[in-house]
Backbone of each chain as nested JSON, in Angstrom:
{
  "chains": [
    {"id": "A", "residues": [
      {"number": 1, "name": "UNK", "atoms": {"N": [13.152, -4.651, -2.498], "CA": [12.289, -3.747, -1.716], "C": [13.034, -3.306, -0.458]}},
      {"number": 2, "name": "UNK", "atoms": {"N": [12.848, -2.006, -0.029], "CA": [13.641, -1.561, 1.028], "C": [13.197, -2.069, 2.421]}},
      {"number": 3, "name": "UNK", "atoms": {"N": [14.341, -2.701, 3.257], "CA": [14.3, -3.389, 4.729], "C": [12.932, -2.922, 5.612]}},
      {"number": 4, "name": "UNK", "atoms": {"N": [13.048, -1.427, 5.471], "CA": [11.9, -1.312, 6.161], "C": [10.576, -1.4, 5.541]}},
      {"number": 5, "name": "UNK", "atoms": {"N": [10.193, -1.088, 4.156], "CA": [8.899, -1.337, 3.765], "C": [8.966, -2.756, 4.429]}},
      {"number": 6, "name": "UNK", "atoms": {"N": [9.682, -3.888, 3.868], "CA": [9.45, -5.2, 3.805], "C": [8.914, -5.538, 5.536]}},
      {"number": 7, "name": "UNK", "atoms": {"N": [9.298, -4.72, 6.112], "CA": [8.953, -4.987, 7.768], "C": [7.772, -4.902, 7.961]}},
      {"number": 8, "name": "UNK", "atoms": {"N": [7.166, -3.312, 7.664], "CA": [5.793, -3.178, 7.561], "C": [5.228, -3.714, 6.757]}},
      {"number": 9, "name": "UNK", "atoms": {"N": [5.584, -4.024, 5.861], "CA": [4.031, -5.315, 5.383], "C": [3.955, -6.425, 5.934]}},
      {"number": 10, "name": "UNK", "atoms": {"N": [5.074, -7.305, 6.211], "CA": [5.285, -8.446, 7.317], "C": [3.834, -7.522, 8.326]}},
      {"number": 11, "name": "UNK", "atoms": {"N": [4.311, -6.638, 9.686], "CA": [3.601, -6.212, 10.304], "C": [1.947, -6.676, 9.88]}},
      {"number": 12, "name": "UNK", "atoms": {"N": [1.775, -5.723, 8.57], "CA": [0.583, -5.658, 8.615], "C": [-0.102, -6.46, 7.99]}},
      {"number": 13, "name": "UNK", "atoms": {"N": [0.544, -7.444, 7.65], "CA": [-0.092, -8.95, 7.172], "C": [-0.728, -9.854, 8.104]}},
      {"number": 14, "name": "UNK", "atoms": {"N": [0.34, -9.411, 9.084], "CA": [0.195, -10.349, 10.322], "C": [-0.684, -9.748, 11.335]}},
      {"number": 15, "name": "UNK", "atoms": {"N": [-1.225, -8.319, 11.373], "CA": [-2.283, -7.62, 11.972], "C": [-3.584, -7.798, 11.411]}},
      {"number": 16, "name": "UNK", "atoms": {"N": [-3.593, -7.646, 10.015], "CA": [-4.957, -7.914, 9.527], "C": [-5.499, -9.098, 8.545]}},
      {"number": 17, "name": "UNK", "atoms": {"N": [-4.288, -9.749, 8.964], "CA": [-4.731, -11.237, 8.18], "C": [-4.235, -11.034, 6.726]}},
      {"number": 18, "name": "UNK", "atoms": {"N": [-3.574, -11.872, 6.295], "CA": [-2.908, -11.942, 4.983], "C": [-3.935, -11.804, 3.708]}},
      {"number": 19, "name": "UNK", "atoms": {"N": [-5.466, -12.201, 3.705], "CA": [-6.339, -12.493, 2.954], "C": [-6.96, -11.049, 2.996]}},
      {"number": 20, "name": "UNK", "atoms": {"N": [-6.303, -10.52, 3.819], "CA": [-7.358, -9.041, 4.059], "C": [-6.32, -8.13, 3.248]}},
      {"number": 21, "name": "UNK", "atoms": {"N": [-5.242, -8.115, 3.051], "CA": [-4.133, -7.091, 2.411], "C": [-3.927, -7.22, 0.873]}},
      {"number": 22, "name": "UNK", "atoms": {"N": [-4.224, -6.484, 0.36], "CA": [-3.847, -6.094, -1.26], "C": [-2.317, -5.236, -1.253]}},
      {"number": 23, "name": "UNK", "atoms": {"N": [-1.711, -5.484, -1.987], "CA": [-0.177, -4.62, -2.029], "C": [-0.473, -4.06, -3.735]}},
      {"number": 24, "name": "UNK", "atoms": {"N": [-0.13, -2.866, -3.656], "CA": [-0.44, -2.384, -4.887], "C": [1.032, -1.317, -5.13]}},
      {"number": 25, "name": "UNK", "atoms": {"N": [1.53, -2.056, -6.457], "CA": [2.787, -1.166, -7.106], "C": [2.907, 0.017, -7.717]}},
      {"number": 26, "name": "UNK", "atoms": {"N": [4.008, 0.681, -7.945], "CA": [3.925, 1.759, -9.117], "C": [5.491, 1.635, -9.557]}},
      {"number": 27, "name": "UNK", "atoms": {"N": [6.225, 0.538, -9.702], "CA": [7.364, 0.132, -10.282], "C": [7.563, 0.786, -11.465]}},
      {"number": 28, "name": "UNK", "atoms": {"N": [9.006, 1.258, -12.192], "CA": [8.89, 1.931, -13.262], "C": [9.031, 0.473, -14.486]}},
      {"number": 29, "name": "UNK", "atoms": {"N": [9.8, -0.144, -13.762], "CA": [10.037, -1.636, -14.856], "C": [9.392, -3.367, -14.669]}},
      {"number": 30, "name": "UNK", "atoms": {"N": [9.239, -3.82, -15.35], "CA": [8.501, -5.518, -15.123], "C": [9.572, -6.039, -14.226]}},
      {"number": 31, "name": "UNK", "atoms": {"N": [11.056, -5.569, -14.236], "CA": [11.283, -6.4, -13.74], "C": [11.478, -6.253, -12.286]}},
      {"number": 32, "name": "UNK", "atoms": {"N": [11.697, -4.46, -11.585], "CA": [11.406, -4.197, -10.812], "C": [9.709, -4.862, -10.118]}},
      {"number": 33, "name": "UNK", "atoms": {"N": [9.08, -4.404, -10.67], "CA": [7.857, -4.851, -10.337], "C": [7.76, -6.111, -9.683]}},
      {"number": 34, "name": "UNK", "atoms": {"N": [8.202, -6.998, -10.941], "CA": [8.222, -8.694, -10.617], "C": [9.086, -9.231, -9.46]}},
      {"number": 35, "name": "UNK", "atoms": {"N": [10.122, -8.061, -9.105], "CA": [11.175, -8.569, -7.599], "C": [10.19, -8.092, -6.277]}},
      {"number": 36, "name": "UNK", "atoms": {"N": [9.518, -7.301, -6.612], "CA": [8.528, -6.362, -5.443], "C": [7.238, -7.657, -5.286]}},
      {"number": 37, "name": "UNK", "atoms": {"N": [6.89, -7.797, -6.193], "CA": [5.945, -8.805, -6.147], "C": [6.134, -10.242, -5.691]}},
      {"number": 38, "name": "UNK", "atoms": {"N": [7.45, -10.845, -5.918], "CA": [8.244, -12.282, -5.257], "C": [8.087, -11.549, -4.021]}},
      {"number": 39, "name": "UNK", "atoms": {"N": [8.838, -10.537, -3.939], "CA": [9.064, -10.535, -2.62], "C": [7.823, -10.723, -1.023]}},
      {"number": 40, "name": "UNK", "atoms": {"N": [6.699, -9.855, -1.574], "CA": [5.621, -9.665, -0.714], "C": [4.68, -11.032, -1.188]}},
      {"number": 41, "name": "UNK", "atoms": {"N": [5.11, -12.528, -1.814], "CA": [4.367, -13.366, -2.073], "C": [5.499, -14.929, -1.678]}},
      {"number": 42, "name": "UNK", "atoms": {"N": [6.285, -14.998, -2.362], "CA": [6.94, -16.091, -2.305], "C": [7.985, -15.734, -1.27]}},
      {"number": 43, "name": "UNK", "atoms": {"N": [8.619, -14.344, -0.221], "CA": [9.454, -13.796, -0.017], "C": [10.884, -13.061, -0.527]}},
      {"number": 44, "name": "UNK", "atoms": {"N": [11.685, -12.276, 0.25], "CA": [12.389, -11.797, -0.259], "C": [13.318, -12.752, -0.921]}},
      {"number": 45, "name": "UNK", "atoms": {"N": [13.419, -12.276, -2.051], "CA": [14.646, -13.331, -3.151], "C": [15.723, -12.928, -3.258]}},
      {"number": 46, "name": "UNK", "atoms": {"N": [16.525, -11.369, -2.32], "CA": [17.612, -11.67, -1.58], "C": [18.437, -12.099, -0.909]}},
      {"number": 47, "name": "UNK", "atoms": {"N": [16.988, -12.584, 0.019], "CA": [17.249, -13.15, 1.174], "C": [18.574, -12.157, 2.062]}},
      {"number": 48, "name": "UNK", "atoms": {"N": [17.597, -10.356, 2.12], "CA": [18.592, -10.096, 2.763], "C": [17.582, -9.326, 4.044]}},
      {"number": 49, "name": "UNK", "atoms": {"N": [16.414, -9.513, 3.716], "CA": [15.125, -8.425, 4.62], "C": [14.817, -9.467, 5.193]}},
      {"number": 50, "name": "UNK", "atoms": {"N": [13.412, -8.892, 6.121], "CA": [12.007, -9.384, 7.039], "C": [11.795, -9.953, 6.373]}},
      {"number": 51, "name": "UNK", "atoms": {"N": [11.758, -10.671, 5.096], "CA": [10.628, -11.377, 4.338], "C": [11.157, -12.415, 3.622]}},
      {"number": 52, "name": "UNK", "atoms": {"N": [12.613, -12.599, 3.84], "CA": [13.139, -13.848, 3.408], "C": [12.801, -14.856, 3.898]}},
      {"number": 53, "name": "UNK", "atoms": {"N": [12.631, -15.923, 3.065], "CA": [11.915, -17.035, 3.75], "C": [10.365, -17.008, 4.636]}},
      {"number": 54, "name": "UNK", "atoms": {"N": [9.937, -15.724, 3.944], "CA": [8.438, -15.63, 4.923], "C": [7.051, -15.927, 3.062]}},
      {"number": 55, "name": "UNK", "atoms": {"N": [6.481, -16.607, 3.435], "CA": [5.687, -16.479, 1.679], "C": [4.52, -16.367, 2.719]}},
      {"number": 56, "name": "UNK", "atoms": {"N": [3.913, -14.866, 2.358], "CA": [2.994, -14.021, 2.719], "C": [2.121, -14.455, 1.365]}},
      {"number": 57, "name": "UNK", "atoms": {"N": [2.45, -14.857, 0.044], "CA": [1.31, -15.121, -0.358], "C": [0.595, -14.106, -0.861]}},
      {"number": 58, "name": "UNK", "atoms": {"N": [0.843, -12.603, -0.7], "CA": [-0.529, -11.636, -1.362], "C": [-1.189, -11.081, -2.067]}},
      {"number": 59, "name": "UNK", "atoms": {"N": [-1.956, -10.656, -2.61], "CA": [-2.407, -10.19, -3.763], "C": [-1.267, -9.299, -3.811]}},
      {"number": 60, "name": "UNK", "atoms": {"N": [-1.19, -9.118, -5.457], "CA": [-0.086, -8.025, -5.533], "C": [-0.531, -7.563, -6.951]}},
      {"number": 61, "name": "UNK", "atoms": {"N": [-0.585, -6.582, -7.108], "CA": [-0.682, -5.723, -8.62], "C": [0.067, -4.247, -8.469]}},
      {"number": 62, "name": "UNK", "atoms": {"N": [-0.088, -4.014, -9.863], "CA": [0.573, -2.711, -10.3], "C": [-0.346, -2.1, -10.684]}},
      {"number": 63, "name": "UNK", "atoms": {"N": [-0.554, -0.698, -10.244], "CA": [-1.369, 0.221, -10.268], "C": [-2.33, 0.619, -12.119]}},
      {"number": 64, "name": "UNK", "atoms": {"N": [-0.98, 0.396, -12.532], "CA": [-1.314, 0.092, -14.166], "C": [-2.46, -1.326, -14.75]}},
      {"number": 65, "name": "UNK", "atoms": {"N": [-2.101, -1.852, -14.167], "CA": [-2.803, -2.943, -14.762], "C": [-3.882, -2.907, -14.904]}},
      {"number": 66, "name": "UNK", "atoms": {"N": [-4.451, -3.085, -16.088], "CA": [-6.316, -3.21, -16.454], "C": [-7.002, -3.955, -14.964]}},
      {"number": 67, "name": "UNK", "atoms": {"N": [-6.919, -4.948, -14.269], "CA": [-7.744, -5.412, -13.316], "C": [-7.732, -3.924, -12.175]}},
      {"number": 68, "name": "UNK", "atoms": {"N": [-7.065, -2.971, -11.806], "CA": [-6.883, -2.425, -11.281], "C": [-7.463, -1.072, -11.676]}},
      {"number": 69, "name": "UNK", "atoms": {"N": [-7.179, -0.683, -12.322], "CA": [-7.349, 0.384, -13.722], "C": [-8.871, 0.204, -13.587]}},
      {"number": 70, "name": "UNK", "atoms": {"N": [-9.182, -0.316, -14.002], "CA": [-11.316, -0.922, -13.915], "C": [-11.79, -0.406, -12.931]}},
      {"number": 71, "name": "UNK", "atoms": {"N": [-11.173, -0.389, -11.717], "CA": [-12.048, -0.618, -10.332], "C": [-11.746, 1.019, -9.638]}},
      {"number": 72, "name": "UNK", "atoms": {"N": [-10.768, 1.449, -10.452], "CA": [-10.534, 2.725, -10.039], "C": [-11.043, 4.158, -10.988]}},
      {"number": 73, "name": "UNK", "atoms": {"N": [-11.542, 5.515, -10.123], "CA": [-12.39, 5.974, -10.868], "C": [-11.493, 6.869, -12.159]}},
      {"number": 74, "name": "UNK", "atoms": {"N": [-11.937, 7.046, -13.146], "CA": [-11.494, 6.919, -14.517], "C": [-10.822, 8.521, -14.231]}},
      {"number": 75, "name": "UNK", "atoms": {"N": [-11.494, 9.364, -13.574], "CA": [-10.67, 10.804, -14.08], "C": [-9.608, 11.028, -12.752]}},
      {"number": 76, "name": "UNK", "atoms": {"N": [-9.631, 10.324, -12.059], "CA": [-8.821, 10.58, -10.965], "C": [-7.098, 9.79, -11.596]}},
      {"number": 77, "name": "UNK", "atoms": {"N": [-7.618, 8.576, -11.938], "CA": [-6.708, 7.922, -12.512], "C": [-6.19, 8.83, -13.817]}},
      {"number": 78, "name": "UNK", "atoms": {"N": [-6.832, 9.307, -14.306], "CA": [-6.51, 9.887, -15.469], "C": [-4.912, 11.328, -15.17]}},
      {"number": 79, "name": "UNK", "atoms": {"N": [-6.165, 11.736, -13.825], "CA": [-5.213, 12.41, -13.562], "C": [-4.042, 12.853, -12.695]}},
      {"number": 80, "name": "UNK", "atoms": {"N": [-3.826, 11.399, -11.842], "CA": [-2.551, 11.102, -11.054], "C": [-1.902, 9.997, -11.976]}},
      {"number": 81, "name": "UNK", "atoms": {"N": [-2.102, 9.322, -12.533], "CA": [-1.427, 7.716, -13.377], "C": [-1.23, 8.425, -14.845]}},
      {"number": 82, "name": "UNK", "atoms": {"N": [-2.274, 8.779, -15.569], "CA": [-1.785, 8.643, -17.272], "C": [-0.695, 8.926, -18.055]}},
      {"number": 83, "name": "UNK", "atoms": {"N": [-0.469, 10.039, -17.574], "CA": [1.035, 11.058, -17.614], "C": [2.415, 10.057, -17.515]}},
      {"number": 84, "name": "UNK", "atoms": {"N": [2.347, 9.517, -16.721], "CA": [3.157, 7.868, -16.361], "C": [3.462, 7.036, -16.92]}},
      {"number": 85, "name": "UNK", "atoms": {"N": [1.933, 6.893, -17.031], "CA": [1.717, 5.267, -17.81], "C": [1.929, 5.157, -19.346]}},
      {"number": 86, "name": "UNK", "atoms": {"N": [1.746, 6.782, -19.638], "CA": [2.445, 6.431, -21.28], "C": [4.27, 6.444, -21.684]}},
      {"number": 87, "name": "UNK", "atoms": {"N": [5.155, 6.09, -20.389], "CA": [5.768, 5.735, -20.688], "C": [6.402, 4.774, -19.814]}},
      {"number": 88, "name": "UNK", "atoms": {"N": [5.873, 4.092, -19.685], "CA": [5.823, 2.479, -18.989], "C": [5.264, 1.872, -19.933]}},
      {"number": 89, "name": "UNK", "atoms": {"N": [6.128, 0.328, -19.749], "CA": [5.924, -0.933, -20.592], "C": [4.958, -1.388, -19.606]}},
      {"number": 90, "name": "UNK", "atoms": {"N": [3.826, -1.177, -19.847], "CA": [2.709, -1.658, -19.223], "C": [2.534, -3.473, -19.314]}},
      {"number": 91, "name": "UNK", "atoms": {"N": [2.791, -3.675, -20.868], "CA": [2.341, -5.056, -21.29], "C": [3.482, -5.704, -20.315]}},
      {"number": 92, "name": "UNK", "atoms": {"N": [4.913, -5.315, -20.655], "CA": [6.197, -5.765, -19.747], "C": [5.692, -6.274, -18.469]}},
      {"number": 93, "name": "UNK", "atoms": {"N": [5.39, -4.539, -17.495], "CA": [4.567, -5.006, -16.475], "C": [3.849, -6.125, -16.209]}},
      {"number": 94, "name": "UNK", "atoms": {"N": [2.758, -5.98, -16.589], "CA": [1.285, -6.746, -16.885], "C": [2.086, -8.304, -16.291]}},
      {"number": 95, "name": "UNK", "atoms": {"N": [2.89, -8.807, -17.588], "CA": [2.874, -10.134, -17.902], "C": [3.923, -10.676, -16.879]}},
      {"number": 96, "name": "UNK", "atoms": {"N": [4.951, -9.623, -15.961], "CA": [5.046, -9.97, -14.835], "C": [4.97, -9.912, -13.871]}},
      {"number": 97, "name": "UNK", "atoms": {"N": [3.843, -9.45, -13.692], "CA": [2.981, -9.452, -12.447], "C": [1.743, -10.783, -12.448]}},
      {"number": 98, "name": "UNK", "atoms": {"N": [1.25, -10.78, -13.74], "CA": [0.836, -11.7, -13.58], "C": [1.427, -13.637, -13.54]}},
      {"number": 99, "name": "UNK", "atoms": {"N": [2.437, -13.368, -13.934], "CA": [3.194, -14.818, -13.745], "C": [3.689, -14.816, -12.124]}},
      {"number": 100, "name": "UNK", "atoms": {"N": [4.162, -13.609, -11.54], "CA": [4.364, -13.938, -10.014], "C": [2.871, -14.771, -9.378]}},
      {"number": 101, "name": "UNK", "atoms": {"N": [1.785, -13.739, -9.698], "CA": [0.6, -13.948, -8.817], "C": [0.455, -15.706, -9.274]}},
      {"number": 102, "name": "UNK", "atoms": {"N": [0.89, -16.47, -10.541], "CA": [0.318, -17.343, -10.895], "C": [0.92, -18.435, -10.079]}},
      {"number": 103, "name": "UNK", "atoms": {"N": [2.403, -18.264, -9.558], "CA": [3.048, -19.082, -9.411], "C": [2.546, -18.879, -7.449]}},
      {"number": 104, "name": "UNK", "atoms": {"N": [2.637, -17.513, -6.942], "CA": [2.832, -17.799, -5.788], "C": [2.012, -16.991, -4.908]}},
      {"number": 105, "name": "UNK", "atoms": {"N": [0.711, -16.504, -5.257], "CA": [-0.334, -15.822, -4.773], "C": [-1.562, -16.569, -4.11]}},
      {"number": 106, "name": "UNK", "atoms": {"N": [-1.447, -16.782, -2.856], "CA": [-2.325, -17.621, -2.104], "C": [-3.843, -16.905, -1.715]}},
      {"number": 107, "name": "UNK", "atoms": {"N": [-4.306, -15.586, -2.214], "CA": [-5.1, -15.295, -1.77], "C": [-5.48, -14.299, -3.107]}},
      {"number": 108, "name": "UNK", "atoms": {"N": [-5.987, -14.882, -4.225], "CA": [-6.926, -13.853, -5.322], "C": [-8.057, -14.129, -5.382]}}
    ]},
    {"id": "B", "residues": [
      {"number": 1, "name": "UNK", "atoms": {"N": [-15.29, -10.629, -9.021], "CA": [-15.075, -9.986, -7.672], "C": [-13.899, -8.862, -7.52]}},
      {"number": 2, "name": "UNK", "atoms": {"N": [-13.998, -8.347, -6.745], "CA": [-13.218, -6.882, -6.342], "C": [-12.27, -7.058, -5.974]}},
      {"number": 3, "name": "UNK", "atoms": {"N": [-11.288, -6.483, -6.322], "CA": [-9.841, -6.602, -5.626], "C": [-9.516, -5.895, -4.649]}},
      {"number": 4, "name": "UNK", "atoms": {"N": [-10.203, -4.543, -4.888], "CA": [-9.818, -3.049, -4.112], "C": [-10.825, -3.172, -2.63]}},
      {"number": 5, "name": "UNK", "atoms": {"N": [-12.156, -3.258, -3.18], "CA": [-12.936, -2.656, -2.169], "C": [-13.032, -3.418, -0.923]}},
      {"number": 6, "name": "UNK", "atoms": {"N": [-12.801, -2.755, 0.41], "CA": [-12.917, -3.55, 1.516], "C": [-11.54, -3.82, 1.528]}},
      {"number": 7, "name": "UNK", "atoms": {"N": [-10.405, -3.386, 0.763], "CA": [-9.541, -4.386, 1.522], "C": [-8.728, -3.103, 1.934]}},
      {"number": 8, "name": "UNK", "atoms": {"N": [-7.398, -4.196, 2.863], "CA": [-6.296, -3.18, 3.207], "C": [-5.055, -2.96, 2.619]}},
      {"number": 9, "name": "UNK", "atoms": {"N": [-4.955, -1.903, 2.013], "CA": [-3.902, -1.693, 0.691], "C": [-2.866, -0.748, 1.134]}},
      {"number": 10, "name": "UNK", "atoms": {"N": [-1.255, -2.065, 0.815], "CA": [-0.435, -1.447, 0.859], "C": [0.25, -0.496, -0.206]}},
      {"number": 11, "name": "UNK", "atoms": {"N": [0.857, 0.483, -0.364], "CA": [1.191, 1.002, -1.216], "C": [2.595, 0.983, -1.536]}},
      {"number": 12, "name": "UNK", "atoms": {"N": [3.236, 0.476, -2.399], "CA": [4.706, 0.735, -2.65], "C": [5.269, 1.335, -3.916]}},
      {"number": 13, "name": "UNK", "atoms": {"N": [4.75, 2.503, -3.998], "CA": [5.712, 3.333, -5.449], "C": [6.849, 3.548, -5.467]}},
      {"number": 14, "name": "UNK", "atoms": {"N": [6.883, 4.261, -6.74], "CA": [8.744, 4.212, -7.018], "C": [8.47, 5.894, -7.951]}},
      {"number": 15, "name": "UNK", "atoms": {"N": [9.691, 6.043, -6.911], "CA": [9.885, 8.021, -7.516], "C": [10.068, 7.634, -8.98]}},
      {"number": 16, "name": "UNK", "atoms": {"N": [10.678, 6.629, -9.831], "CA": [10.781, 7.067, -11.472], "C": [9.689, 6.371, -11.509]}},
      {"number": 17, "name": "UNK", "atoms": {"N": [8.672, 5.31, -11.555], "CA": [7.764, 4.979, -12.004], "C": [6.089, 5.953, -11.353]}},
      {"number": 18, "name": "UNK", "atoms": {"N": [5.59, 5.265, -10.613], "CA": [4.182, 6.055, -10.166], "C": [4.352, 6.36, -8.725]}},
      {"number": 19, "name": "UNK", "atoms": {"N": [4.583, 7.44, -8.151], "CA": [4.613, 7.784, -6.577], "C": [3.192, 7.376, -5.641]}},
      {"number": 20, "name": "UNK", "atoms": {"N": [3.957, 6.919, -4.665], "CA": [2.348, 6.733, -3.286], "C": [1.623, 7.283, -3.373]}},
      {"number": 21, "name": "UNK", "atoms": {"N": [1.706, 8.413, -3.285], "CA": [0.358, 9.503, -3.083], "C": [-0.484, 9.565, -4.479]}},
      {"number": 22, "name": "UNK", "atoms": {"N": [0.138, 8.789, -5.592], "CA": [-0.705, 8.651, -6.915], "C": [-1.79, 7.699, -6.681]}},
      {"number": 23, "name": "UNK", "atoms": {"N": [-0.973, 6.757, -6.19], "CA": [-1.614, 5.534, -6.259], "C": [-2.434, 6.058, -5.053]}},
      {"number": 24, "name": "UNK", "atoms": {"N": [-2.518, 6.102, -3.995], "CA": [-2.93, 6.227, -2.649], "C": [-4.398, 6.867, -2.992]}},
      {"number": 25, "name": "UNK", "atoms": {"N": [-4.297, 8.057, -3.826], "CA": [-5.619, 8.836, -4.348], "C": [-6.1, 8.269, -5.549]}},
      {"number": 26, "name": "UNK", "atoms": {"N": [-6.021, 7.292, -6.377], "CA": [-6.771, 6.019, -7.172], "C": [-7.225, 5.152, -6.447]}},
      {"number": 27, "name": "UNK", "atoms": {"N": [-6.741, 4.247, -5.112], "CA": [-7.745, 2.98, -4.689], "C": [-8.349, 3.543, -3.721]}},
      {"number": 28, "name": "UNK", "atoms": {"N": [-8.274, 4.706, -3.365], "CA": [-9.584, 5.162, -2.239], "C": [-10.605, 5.104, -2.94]}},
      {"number": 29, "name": "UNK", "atoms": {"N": [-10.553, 5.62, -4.334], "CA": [-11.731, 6.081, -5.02], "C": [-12.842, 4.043, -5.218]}},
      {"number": 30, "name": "UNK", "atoms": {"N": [-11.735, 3.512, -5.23], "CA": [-12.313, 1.75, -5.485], "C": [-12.736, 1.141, -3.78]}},
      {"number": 31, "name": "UNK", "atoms": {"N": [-12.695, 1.965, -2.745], "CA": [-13.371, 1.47, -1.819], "C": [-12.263, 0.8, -0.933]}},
      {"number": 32, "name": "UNK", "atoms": {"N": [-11.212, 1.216, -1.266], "CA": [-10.256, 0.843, -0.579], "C": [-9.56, 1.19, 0.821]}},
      {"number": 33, "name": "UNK", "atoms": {"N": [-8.786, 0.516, 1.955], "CA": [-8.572, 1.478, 2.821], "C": [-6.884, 1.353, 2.519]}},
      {"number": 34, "name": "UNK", "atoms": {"N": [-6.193, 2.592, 2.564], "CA": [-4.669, 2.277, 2.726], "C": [-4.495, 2.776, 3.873]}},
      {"number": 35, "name": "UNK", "atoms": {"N": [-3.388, 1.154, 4.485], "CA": [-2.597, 1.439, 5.76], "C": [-1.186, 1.935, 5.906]}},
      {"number": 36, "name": "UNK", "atoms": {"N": [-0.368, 1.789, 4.637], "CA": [0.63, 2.289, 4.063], "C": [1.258, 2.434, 2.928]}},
      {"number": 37, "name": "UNK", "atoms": {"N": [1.87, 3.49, 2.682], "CA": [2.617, 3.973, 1.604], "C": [3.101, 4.269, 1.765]}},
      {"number": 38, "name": "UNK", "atoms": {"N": [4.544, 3.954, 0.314], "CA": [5.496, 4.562, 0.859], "C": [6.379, 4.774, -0.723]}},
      {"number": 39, "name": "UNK", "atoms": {"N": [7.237, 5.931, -0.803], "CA": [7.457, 5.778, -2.44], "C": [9.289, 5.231, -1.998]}},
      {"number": 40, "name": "UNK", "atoms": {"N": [9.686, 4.353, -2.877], "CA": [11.147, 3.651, -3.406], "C": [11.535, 4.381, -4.624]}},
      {"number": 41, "name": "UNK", "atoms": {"N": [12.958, 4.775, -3.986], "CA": [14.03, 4.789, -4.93], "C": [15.25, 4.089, -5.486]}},
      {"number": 42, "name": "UNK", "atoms": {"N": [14.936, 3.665, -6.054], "CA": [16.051, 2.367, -6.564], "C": [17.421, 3.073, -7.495]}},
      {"number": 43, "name": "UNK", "atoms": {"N": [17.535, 4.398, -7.314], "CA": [18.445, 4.659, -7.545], "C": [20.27, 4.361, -6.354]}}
    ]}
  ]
}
């Protein structure tokens, strides 16, 4: 994740309380995804940003994902995401995003 | 329980996968507030 995103979420974790922040992806790959997601939970796994050695712990999903997908309204999604999402490994996604959150997500 | 609504959502897209402003106009609609976005290029 780039030095400065990783700053501002540090920032705004630490402004509105870590339990209060959702981080939400649009990674093209699981495994991209799954480094974005260590990073803003267990910290950066470069260890070259703001967030090395910081475990913020946060919810983290990808915009794709059914828990997400649900809560958002169906034609809007339809018509900023679908176009996308049919060529994304969603399941790819999915299954690592959800093994980050399992291992190192302090606040779902 | 809700993931979206009430909370404060960061946004981090990626120009080849789904851009900010995609995502940004999906979790408003879930009650969400975003404090930032921002789209990555990993090229």
């Amino acid at each position: 994740m780039d030095l400065e995103n990783q700053k501002r979420v540090k920032e705004i974790a630490e402004e509105n309380g870590p339990e209060n922040v959702v981080v939400i992806l649009g990674a093209a790959e699981g495994e991209a995804a799954g480094l974005a997601a260590e990073t803003v939970t267990a910290g950066d796994p470069t260890y070259a940003g703001p967030l090395a050695g910081v475990q913020l712990g946060l919810g983290v999903y990808h915009i794709c994902e059914s828990e997400i997908k649900d809560e958002v309204d169906a034609d809007v999604y339809d018509e900023q995401i679908s176009m996308m999402e049919m060529v994304l490994d969603v399941d790819d996604i999915a299954s690592e995003m959800s093994s980050i959150r399992e291992q190192f997500c302090k606040y779902m | 329980m809700a993931i979206l609504n009430g909370k404060k959502v960061v946004i981090i897209g990626d120009r080849d996968g789904i851009p900010g402003p995609a995502i940004e106009e999906c979790v408003k609609t879930a009650g969400a507030e975003v404090v930032f976005s921002s789209t990555e290029c990993f090229v």
